[in-house]
N, C-alpha and C positions, 0 to 999 in steps of 0.2 A: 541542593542545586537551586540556585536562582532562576524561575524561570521567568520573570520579570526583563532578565536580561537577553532574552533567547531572543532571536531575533524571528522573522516569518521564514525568511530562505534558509535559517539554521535551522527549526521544525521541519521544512520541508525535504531538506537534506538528511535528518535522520530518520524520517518515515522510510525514506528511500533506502537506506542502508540497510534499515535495522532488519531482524530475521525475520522471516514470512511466517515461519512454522509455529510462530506461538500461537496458542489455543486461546478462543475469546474466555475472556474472566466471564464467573458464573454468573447467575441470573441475581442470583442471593444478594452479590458484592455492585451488582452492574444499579441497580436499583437500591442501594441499601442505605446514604442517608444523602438530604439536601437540605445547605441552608443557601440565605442570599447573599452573596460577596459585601465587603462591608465598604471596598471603595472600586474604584476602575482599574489601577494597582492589581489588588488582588484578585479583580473579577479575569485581568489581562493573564495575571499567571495562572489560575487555576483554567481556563480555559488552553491553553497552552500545554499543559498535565496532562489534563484528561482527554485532552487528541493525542496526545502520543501513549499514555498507559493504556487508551480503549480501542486503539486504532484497530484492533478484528473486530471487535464489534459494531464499532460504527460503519466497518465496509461492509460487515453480513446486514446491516439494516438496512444501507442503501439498498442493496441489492431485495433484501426480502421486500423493501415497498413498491420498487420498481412492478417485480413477479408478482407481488398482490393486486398490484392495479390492472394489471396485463393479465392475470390470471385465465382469464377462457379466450386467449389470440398465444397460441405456441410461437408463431414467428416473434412474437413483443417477447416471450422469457427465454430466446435461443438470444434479440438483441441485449438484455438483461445479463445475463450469461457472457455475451461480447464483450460486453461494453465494462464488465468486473477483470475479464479477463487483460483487456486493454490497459485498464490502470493496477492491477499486478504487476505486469509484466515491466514500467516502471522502478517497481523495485529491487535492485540488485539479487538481493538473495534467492527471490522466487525465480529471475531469469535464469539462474545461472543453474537452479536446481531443476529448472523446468527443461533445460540444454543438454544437463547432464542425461536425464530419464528417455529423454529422445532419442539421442544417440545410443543411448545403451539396448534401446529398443531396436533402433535401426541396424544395430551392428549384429544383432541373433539372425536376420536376413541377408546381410550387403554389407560386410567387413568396411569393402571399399567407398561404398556411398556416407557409411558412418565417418568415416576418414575426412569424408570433405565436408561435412557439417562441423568438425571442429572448428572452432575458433582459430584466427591467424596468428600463428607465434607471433610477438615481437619482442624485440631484445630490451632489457631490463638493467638500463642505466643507471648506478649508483647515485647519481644525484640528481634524477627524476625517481628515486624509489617511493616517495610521498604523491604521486602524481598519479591521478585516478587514471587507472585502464578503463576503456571502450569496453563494454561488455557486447558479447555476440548471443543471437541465439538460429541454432542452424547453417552457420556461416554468414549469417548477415548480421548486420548492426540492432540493436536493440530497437533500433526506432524505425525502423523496419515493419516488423512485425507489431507494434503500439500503430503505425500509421493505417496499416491493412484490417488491422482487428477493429480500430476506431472505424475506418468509412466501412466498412462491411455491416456494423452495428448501428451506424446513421444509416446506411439502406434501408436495415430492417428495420427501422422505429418508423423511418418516413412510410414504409407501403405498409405497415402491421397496424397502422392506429393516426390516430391524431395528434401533431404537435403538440396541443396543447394540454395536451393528457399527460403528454410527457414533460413538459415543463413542471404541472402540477406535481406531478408524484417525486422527481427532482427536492422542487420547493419543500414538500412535506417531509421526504428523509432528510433534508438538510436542514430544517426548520428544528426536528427533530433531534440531529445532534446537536446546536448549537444551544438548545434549551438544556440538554441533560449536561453539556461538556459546562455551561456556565453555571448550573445549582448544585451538581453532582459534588459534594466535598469531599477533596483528595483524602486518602485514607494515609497511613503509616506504610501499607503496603506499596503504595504508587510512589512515596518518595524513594523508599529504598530502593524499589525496581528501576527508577532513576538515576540514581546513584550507583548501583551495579552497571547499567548501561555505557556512563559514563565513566566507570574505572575500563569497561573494555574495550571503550574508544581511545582512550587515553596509552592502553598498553597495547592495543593493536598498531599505533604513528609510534611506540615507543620500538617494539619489533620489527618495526619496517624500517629503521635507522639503520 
């Protein structure tokens, strides 16, 4: 896979998609060789790689500098916690597995309350069957609960600390990946996990025909 040719919103389209539930690569592999790109070319794709092969671990890092810099203010790692949970929820997979766990919770108490947290049937057009569904979670729209989890989590960053503490630690986890995601050299493993991705986007629009 050429990822020279990926575009930004095609990255940001399969972050979106892809499955929540992978486990971050080891510490071993996550740190295990760097050199420096040899033009902008290749500095452009392998940085493109390495956000999409590292993407759990670049979210647990954001997150662990956030909680490190906030460490002795609980309201900064409950906003910490928001604010991870906010851009989850984002991602298809996680929503729709995070909708499933709720309801199934809700329905051991209140069959019927379970019932109206489903999602709204709609009817399934032969030729919109390529045509991305709305994803629900609890009965509302995904952006929903991304809008409420986001200002809940600007609350608590504004009364738990200082903006600019929180821009800083922001700047540091990002600075952070953007150093590892451009020296880090794609292994044999990141290509083919690539390329496996890409055979089951390929037969998943092939299944939906």
């Amino acid at each position: 896979m050429d990822w020279g040719n990926v575009t930004t919103e095609d990255l940001i389209d399969a972050l979106r998609e892809v499955d929540w539930s992978s486990p971050p690569r080891p510490v071993s592999e996550f740190f295990s060789r760097f050199t420096l790109p040899r033009s902008y070319s290749k500095w452009n794709s392998r940085l493109k790689c390495n956000l999409y092969y590292y993407r759990t671990n670049y979210f647990l890092l954001i997150i662990f500098v956030l909680g490190l810099g906030f460490l002795r203010k609980p309201l900064a790692i409950i906003a910490a916690f928001l604010t991870g949970l906010s851009i989850a929820f984002l991602n298809d997979s996680f929503a729709v597995c995070f909708n499933e766990k709720v309801t199934r919770t809700v329905r051991q108490f209140s069959p019927h309350l379970a019932a109206k947290l489903r999602p709204p049937m709609t009817p399934v057009l032969r030729a919109r069957s390529s045509a991305k569904r709305a994803i629900h979670i609890c009965g509302c729209r995904r952006w929903v609960f991304v809008l409420i989890f986001s200002a809940a989590s600007c609350i608590l960053w504004l009364t738990s600390c200082n903006l600019l503490t929180i821009l800083w630690a922001l700047a540091i986890g990002l600075l952070a990946i953007l150093l590892h995601a451009s020296f880090r050299t794609p292994n044999l493993k990141a290509r083919l996990n690539t390329f496996r991705e890409e055979f089951r986007a390929v037969w998943r629009n092939y299944s939906e025909l």
